[in-house]
C-alpha positions as a Markdown table, in Angstrom:
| # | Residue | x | y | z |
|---|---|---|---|---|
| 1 | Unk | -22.5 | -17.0 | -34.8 |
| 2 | Unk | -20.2 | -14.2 | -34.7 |
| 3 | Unk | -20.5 | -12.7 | -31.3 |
| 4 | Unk | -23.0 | -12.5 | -28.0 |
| 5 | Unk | -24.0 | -9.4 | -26.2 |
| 6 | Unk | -25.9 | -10.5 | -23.4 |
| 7 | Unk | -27.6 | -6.9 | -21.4 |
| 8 | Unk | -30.2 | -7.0 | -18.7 |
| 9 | Unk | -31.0 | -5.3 | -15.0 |
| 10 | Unk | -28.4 | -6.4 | -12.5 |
| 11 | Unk | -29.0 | -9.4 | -10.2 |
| 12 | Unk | -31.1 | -11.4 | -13.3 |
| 13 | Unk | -28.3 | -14.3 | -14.4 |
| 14 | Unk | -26.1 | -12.5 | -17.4 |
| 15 | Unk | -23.0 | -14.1 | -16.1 |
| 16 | Unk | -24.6 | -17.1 | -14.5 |
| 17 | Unk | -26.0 | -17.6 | -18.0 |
| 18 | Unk | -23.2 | -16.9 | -19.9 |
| 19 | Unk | -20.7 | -19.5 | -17.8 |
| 20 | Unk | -23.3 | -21.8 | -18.2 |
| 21 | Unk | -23.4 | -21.5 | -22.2 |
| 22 | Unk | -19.3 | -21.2 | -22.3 |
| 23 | Unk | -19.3 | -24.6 | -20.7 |
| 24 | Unk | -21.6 | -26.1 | -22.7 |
| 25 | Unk | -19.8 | -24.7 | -25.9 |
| 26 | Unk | -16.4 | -25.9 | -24.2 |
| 27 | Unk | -17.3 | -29.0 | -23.4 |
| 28 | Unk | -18.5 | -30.0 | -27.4 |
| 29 | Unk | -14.7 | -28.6 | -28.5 |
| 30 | Unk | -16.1 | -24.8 | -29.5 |
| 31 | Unk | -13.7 | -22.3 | -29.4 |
| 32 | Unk | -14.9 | -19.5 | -27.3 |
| 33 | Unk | -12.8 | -16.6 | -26.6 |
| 34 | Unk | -13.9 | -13.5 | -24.7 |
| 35 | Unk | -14.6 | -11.9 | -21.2 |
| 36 | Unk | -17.0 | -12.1 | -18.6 |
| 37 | Unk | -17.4 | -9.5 | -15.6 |
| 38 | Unk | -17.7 | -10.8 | -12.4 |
| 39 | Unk | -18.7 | -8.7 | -9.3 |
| 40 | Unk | -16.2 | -8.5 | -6.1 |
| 41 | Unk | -18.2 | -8.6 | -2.8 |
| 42 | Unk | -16.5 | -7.7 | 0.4 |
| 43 | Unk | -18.1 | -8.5 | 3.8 |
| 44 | Unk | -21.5 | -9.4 | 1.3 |
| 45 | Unk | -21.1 | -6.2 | -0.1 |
| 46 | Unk | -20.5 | -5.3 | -3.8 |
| 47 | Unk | -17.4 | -3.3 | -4.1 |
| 48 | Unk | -17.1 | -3.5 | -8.0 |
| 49 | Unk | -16.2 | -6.0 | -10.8 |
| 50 | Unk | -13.0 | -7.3 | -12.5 |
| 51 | Unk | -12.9 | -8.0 | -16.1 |
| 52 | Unk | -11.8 | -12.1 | -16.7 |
| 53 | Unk | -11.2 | -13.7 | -19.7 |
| 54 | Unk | -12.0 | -16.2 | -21.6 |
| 55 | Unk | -10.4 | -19.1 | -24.3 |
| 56 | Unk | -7.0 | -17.8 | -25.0 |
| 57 | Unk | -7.1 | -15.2 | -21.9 |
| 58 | Unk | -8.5 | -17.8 | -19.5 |
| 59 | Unk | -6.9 | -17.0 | -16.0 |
| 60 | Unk | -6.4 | -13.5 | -16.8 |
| 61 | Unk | -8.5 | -11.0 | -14.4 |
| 62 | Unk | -8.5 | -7.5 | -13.7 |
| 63 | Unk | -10.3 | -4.7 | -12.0 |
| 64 | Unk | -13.0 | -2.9 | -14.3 |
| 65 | Unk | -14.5 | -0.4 | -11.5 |
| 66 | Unk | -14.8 | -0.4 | -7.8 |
| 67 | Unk | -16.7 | 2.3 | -5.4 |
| 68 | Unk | -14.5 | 5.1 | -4.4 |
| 69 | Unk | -13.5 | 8.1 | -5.7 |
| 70 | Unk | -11.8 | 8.4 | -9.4 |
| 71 | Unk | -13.0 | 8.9 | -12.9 |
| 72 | Unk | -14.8 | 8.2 | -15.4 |
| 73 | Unk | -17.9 | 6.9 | -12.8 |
| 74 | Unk | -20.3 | 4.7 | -13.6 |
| 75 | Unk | -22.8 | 4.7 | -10.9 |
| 76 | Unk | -21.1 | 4.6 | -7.8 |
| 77 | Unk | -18.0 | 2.9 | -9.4 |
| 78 | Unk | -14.9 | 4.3 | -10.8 |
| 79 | Unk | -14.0 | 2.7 | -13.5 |
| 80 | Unk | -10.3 | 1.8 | -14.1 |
| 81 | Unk | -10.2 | 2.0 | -18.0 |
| 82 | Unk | -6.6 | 0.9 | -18.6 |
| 83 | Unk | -6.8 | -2.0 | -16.9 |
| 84 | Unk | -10.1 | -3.2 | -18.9 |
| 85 | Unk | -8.2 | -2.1 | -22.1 |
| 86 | Unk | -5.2 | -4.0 | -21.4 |
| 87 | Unk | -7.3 | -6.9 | -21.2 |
| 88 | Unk | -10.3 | -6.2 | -23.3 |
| 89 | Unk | -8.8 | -4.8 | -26.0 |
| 90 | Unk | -6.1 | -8.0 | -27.4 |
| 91 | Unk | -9.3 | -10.1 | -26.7 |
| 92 | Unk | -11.4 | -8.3 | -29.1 |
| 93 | Unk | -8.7 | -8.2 | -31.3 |
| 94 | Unk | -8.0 | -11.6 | -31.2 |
| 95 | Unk | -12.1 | -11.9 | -31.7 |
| 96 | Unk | -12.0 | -10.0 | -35.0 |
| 97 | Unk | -8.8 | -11.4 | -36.5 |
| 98 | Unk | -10.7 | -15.3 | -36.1 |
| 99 | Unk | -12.3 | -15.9 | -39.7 |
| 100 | Unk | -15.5 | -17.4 | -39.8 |
């Protein structure tokens, strides 16, 4: 398999789901490499997500939107596009350079 895209409403188990299949795939020795979002809660309440890789990028993390002002807006979030790119963008290059 090339590549997952996982969509669904918020709140149903996307990430939940997909950290559970990354484990599963790291613990039989595949090689995964990508990114999951993960929400940022402050006080219980969502304030936004940050962008964390996966395989290679493991460790890496940065902001992908929060609520506040700022643009482009998604929602109630501003997104903060360079920082995704700067990590999204060498991971999906890294992706498409892997043969199969």
């Amino acid at each position: 398999m090339r590549g997952v895209l996982l969509t669904g409403l918020p709140g149903v188990g996307k990430s939940t789901a997909c950290r559970k299949v990354v484990d599963l795939l790291e613990a039989h020795s595949v090689r995964v490499e990508g990114f999951l979002t993960e929400e940022i809660r402050v006080r219980g309440a969502r304030v936004g997500f940050d962008v964390v890789g996966l395989g290679t990028s493991l460790g890496k993390r940065v902001p992908l939107a929060r609520t506040g002002d700022g643009k482009p807006r998604v929602g109630r979030y501003a997104v903060t596009l360079q920082d995704f790119e700067s990590l999204a963008l060498p991971i999906l290059d890294t992706i498409f350079s892997i043969k199969p």
